[in-house]
C-alpha angles and dihedrals in degrees: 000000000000110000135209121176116179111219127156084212118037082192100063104108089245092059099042077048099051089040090053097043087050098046094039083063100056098256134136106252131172133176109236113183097213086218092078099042119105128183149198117215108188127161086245081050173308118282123180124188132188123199093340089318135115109248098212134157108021115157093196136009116193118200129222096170113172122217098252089066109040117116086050096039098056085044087062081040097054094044082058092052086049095056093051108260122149118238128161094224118048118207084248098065093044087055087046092049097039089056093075087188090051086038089057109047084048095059093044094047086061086046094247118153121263144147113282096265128207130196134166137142101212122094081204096066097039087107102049084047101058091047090054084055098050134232122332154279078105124194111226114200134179111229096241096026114144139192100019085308125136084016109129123174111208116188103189127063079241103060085046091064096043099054094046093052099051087042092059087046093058076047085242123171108227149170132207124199138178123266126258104205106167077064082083092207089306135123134175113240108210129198114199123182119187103331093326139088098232091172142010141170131177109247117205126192125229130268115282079016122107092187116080102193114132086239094064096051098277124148121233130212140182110243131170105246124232113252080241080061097039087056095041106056094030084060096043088060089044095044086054101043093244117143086182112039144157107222117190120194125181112207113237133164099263093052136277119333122206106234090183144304126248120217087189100039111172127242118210093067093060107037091054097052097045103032087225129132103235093160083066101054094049085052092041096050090044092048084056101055096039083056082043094050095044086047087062097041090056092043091055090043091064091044 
């Protein structure tokens, strides 16, 4: 398999992963920072360069596109998809799960759990709002937030307001949700690969911290998952068209809730708490449908 992985920075500890568990294996890799690809797109074609060279042949592209790119990384992405190479994740599915509003009614429309989730643009309705969402602590959230940033906890109807109003006067885009305290500071990190969990820890925020994401201080723990976790998170991936996904659940009394899911999950967290190669299944399961995909192209070749 000839392997392309879009990453703005070959040294990050996912990409060197992804690179070892590919190479390991016997495939073609190479690291593409979608900033410097540029692209045609022409109705006799799709043409893709790299650094003043043709990118031709790949079997497989595998996108780790951070927030900050991506408008113009899942439009790489995209030209890939038009020119016929595989990737788990399409450029589609990372738009739908970076959206957390879209990601959301998506997932309720399909009745998965989730936090009660309010969202609304005039200062006038705030109060109403917040009275559809229920009594506080609240959980403000911006829209395309990542890592635990742009996440504040308010505990009184006042700071609510406060934070919502300073929020609409920086023009952000923003969620609040309701707060799961019998969560105690703790999610679930899922990692789903092609319709499986192939790993999960427990992740717990430090002390003072809400957030339990590792790059605020949190711990992280293997843990085995319930079959109401397995089939959550299994469906939220699925819901969103992601074959690699980070699913986070929060546990809850009335069953798991889907915080959000994750099209560019990393990978060091997981893998050292686990002890699992989870580079390897991603590889592995990509390896499979680009053999799978060859296998139907021969067989409609000799139609």
């Amino acid at each position: 398999m000839k392997l392309a992985i879009l990453s703005r920075n070959g040294k990050l500890y996912s990409t060197q992963r992804l690179v070892e568990a590919a190479r390991t294996r016997g495939h073609s890799v190479r690291v593409l920072d979608p900033l410097r690809c540029y692209m045609k797109i022409a109705p006799d074609g799709f043409d893709m360069h790299y650094k003043g060279r043709q990118l031709a042949d790949y079997d497989a592209v595998l996108p780790r596109i951070g927030a900050s790119i991506t408008r113009y990384g899942t439009a790489v992405l995209r030209q890939f998809e038009m020119m016929n190479v595989f990737t788990p994740n399409g450029s589609d599915a990372i738009l739908r799960a970076r959206d957390k509003l879209r990601c959301h009614q998506l997932l309720a429309r399909q009745g998965i759990g989730l936090p009660t989730t309010a969202f609304g643009d005039n200062p006038d309705d705030t109060g109403d709002l917040l009275a559809m969402l229920g009594k506080p602590p609240h959980v403000i959230k911006l829209n395309e937030g990542t890592q635990g940033a742009g996440v504040i906890l308010t505990e009184r109807i006042t700071a609510s307001r406060s934070v919502i109003e300073a929020l609409r006067g920086l023009y952000a885009t923003f969620l609040v949700q309701e707060f799961i305290a019998e969560a105690s500071g703790t999610d679930l990190r899922c990692f789903v690969v092609g319709g499986k969990v192939v790993a999960a820890m427990r992740r717990k925020a430090r002390k003072g911290e809400f957030r339990s994401n590792l790059h605020r201080g949190g711990t992280a723990t293997k843990i085995a998952l319930s079959a109401a976790e397995t089939d959550t998170a299994i469906r939220a991936a699925k819901v969103m068209g992601l074959n690699v996904a980070g699913v986070d659940l929060l546990r809850s009394r009335r069953g798991p809730l889907v915080l959000e899911v994750n099209s560019s999950p990393g990978l060091e967290g997981i893998e050292t708490t686990t002890g699992i190669d989870v580079a390897g299944e991603i590889v592995d399961y990509m390896a499979q449908r680009v053999l799978r995909r060859r296998r139907r192209a021969a067989v409609d070749k000799d139609k």
